[in-house]
C-alpha positions in Angstrom: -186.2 68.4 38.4 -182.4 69.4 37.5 -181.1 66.0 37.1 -184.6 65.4 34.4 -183.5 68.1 32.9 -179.7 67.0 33.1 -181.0 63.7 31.6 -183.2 65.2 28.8 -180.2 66.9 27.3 -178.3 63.5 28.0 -180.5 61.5 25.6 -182.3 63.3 22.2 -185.4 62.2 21.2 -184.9 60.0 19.4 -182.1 57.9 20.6 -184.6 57.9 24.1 -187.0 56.1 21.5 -184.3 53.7 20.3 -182.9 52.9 23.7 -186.9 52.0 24.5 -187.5 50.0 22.2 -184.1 48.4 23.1 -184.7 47.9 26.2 -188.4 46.7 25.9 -186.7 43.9 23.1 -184.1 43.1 26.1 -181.3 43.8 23.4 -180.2 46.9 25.3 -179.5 47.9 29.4 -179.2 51.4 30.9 -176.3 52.2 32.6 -177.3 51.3 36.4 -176.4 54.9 37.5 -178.4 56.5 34.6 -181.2 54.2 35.3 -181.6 55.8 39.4 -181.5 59.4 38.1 -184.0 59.2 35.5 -186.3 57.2 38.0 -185.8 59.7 40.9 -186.7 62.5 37.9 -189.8 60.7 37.3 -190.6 60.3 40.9 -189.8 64.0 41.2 -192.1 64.9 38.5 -194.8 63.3 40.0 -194.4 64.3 43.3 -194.5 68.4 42.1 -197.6 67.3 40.4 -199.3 66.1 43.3 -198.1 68.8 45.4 -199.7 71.8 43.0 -203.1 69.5 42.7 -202.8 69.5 46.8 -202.6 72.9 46.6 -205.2 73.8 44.3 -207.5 71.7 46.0 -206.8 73.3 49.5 -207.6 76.7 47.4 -210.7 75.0 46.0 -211.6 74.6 50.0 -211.2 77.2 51.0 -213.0 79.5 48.8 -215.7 76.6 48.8 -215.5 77.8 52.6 -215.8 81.7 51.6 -218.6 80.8 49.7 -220.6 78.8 52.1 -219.8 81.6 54.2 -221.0 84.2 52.2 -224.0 82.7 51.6 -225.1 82.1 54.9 -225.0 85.7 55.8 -226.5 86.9 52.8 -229.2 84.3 53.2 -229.6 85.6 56.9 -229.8 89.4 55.6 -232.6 88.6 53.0 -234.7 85.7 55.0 -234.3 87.9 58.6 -234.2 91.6 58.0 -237.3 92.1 59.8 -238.9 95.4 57.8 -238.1 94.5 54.1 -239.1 92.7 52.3 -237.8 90.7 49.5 -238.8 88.8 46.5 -236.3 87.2 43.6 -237.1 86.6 39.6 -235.4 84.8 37.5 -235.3 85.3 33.9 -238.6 83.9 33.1 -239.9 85.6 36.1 -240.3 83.2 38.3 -239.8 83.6 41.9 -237.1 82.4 43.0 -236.8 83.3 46.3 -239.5 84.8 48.8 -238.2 85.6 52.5 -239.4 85.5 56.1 -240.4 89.4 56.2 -242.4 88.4 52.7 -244.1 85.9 54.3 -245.2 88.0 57.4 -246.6 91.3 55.3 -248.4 89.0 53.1 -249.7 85.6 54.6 -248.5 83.5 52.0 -245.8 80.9 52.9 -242.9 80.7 50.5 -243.8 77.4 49.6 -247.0 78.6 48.0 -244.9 81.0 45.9 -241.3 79.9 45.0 -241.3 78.4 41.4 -244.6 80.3 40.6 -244.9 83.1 37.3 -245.3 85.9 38.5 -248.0 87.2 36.7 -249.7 84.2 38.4 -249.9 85.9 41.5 -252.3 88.5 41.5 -251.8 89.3 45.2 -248.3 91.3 43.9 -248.9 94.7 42.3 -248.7 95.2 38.5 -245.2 96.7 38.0 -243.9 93.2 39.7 -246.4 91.0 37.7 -245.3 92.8 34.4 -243.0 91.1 31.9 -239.4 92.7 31.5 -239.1 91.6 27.8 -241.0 91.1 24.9 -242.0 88.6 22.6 -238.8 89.4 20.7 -236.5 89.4 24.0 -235.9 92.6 23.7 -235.6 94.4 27.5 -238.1 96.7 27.8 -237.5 97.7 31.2 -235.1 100.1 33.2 -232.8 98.6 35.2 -233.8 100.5 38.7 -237.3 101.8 39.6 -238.5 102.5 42.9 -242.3 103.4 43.0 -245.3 102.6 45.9 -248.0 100.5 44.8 -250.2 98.1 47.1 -249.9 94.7 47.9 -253.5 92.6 48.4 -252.8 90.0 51.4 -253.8 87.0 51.7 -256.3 87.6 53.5 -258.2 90.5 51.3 -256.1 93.3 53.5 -254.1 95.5 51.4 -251.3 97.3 52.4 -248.9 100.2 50.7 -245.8 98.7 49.9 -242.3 101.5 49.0 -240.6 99.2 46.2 -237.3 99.2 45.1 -237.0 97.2 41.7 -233.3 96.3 40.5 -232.9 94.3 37.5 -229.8 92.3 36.0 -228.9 92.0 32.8 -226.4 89.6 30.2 -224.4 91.7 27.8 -227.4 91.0 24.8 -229.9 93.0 27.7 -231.9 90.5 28.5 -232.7 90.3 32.2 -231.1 87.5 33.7 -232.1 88.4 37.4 -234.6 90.8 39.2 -234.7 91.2 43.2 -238.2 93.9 44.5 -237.2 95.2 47.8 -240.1 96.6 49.7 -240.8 98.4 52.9 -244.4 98.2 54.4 -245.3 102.4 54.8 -248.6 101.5 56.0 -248.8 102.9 59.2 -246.7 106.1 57.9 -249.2 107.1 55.5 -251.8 106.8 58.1 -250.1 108.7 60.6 -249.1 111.1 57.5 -253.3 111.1 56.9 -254.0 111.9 60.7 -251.5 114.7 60.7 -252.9 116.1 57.7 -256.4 115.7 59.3 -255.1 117.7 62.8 -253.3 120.0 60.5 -257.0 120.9 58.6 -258.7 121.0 61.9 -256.0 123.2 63.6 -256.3 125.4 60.7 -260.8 125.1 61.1 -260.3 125.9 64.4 -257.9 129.0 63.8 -260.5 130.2 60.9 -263.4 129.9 63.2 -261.8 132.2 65.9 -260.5 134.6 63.2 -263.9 135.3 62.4 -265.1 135.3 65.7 -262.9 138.3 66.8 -263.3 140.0 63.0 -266.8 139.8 64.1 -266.3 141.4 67.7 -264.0 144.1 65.4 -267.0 144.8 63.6 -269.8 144.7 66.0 -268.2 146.6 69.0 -264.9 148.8 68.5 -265.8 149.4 64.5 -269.5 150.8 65.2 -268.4 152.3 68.1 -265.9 154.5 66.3 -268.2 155.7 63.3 -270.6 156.8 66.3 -268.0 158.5 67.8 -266.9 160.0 64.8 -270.3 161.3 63.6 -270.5 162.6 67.5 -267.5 165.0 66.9 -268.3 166.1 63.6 -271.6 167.2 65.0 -270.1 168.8 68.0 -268.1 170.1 65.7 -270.9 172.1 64.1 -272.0 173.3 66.8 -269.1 174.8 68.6 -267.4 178.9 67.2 -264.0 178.8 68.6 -261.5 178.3 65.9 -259.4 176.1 68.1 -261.7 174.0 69.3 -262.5 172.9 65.9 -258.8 172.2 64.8 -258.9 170.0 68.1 -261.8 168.5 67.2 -260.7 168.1 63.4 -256.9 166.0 64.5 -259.4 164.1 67.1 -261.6 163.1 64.2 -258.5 161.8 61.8 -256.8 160.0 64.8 -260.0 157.8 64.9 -260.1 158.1 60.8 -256.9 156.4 61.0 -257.8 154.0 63.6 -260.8 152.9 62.3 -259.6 153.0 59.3 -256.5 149.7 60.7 -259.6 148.5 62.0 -261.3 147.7 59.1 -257.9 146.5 57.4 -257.4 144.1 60.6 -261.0 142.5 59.9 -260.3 142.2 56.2 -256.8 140.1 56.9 -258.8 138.0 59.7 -261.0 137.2 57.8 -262.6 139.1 54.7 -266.8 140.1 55.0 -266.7 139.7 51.5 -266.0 136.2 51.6 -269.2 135.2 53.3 -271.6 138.3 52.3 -270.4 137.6 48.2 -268.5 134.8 47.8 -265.0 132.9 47.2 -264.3 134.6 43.6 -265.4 138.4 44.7 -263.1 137.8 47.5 -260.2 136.8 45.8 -260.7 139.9 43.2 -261.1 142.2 46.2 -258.0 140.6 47.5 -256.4 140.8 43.9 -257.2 144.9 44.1 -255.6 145.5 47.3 -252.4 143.7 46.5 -252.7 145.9 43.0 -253.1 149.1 44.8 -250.6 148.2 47.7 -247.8 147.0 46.1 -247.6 148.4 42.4 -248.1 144.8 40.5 -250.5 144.3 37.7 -252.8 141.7 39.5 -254.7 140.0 36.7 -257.7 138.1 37.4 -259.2 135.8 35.0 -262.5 134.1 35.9 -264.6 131.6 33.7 -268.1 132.5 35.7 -268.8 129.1 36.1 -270.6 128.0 38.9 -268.1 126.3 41.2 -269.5 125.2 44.7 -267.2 124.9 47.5 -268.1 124.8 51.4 -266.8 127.2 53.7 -263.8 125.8 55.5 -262.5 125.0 51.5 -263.9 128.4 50.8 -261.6 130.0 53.4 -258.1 127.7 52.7 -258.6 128.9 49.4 -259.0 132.5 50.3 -255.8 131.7 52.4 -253.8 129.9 50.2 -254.2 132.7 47.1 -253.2 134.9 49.9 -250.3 133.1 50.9 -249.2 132.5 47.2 -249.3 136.5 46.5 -247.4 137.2 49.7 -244.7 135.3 48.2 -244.8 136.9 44.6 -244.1 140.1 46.6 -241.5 139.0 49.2 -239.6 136.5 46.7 -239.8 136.5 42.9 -239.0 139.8 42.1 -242.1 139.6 39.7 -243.9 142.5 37.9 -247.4 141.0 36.7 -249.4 138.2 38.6 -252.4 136.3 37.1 -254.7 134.5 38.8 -257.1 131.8 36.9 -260.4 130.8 38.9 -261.5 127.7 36.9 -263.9 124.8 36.8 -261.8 121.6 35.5 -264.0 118.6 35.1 -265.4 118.3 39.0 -262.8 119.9 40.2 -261.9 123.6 41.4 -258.5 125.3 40.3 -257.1 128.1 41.5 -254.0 128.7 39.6 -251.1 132.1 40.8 -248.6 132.6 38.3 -246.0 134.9 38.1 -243.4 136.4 35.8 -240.3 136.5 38.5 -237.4 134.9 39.2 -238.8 131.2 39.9 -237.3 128.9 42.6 -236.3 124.9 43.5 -239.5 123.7 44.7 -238.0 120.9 46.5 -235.4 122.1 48.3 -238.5 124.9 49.7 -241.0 122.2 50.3 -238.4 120.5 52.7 -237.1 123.3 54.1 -238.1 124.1 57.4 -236.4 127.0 58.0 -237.8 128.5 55.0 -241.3 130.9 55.6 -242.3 130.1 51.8 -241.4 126.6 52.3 -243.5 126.1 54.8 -245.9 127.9 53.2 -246.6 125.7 50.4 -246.3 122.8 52.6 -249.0 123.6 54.5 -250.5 124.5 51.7 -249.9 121.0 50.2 -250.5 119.6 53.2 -254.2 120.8 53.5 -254.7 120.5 49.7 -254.1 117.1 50.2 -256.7 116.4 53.3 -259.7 117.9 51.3 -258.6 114.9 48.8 -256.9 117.9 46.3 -253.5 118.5 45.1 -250.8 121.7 44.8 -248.5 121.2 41.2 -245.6 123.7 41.1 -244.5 124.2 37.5 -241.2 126.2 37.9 -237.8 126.8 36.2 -235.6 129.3 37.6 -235.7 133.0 35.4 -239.1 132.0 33.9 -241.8 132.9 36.9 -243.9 130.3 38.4 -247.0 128.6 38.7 -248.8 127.2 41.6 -252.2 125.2 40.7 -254.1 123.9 43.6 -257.2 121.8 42.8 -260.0 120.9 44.8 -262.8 118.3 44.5 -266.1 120.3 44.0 -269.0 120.2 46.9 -272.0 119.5 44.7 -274.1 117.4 47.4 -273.6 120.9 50.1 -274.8 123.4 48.3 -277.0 125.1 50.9 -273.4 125.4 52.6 -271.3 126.1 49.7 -269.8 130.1 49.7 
């Protein structure tokens, strides 16, 4: 490369030209010195230029190789990850890539779907069949949403799917790419169901034997201490000393007092009220003890409609308004408490709300250590197995309120408290 350069500054431009034209007319010979070095430039020339195309062709191979490579194991994660699922749009939503774990959840072979619209396949839930732009290409959609919807088999089966929805876009936002990740959650919401049915059943069972020894309460120690009690006040009567009497009057408040814890014991086990009156005249007898216990203005608000529940709802209710004024008292700090007894449509709603210092609702619901965490997860939990629902509206400093509603029992009347 020197002596080309050496020779460029040798011969300008245009004497090269002259000399060429020389030389091609035979009127003109280079030097036979000159005529080597400019050669071996030439051949040096060339050979630099075949060396850097080597190069960038051994670069080409090698990332060619990366690539290859790269593919392969993404390939292998998508088409072999045994418990997700995964399908692939293109930007006219067509599928574009369907994988082995896609094939198992939903009988269809990828054959059958690859290259396919996908609001051809009705098998796929709606968020997946949905177009991501409009007519006017304008993106319509977000570019990550993760949601549970059901997937119809091939077979008529249908099976809850946990999606995760990612969508690609060019810098105008249009979506150029869409990949739906899903995990099958079948069997987890059925063993989620069953545990919500033991968790009912467990709490059925505990009802039934609350009332049972309220009952015994009642029937044997209670009665047995008003008869003993009208017993010494009639012995009482009858006796002169002055210091028999003061015995006999500290012996009659003793079993005051006791029965007195008894009846309070019966009441917390299960209230008399609850099946002698009803749900609502228990919750405003419940309402008047917390009033009178505990110095807060219980409110209760009650639209007399008729609102038929059976007795195991009967008592979670009881329970869970309970439950939902215990923690008023232990944790918000709150002054005033109103309680709303409501028919909604077919349903039944109990709503507590509160003027105290609110809370996170998550982090309680999913803390365990946490005694009014767990509370409104059971809570939930049950709500949820008689086919209701708890809603926590909440912001810290601004009180809360916990609704719980409850499909109505109008085919059980005869059983309905």
């Amino acid at each position: 490369m020197a002596t080309f350069i050496k020779m460029h500054c040798l011969y300008s431009e245009e004497s090269l030209i002259e000399n060429h034209q020389q030389i091609c007319s035979g009127g003109l010979a280079l030097p036979e010195k000159d005529s080597l070095e400019f050669m071996a430039a030439i051949g040096f020339a060339v050979a630099a230029f075949l060396l850097i195309v080597f190069a960038y062709g051994v670069h080409l191979l090698n990332s060619s190789r990366r690539l290859r490579k790269a593919q392969r194991v993404s390939t292998a994660v998508v088409e072999f990850t045994p418990a997700l699922m995964m399908i692939v749009f293109d930007h006219e939503n067509k599928v574009v890539a369907f994988n082995k774990s896609s094939e198992t959840v939903s009988g269809y072979l990828a054959e059958e779907i690859i290259g396919k619209q996908a609001r051809e396949m009705s098998f796929l839930p709606h968020i997946l069949r949905e177009e991501d732009e409009d007519q006017q290409g304008n993106s319509r959609s977000q570019n990550f949403i993760r949601t549970t919807a059901t997937l119809r088999l091939k077979d008529g089966r249908e099976r809850s799917i946990e999606w995760q929805i990612q969508s690609f876009k060019d810098h105008e936002g249009r979506v150029e790419l869409k990949i739906a990740s899903g995990l099958d959650i079948t069997e987890l919401k059925i063993a989620q169901e069953k545990l919500r049915a033991l968790t009912a059943k467990l709490s059925a069972a505990e009802d039934r034997e609350r009332k049972r020894i309220s009952e015994e309460l009642h029937d044997r120690i209670a009665e047995t201490l008003i008869i003993s009690n009208r017993k010494i006040t009639d012995l009482k009567n009858q006796l002169l000393s002055p210091d028999s009497g003061k015995s006999l009057d500290e012996l009659n408040h003793v079993i005051q007092e006791f029965l007195k814890r008894a009846r309070s014991l019966i009441f917390d086990l299960v209230p008399p009220v609850l099946y002698d009156i009803g749900l609502e005249a228990a919750v405003e007898s419940l309402a008047a003890n917390f009033r009178k216990q505990h110095h807060i203005n219980v409110i209760l608000e009650d639209d007399r409609q008729e609102k038929p529940v059976n007795s195991d709802i009967a008592i979670f209710l009881y329970k869970a308004v309970r439950e939902l004024l215990l923690n008023v008292v232990k944790h918000s700090q709150a002054t005033e408490v109103h309680i709303e007894l409501s028919r909604v449509d077919d349903s039944y709603l109990i709503a507590v709300q509160d003027n105290g210092c609110g809370f996170s609702p998550v982090s309680l619901l999913f803390d365990s250590e946490n005694s009014r965490g767990f509370g409104l997860f059971n809570i939930k939990s049950q709500a949820e197995y008689y086919k209701g629902s708890l809603e926590i509206d909440n912001a810290p400093e601004k009180g809360t309120r916990v609704a719980i509603r409850i499909p109505l029992d109008e085919n059980n009347r005869e059983e309905s408290v």
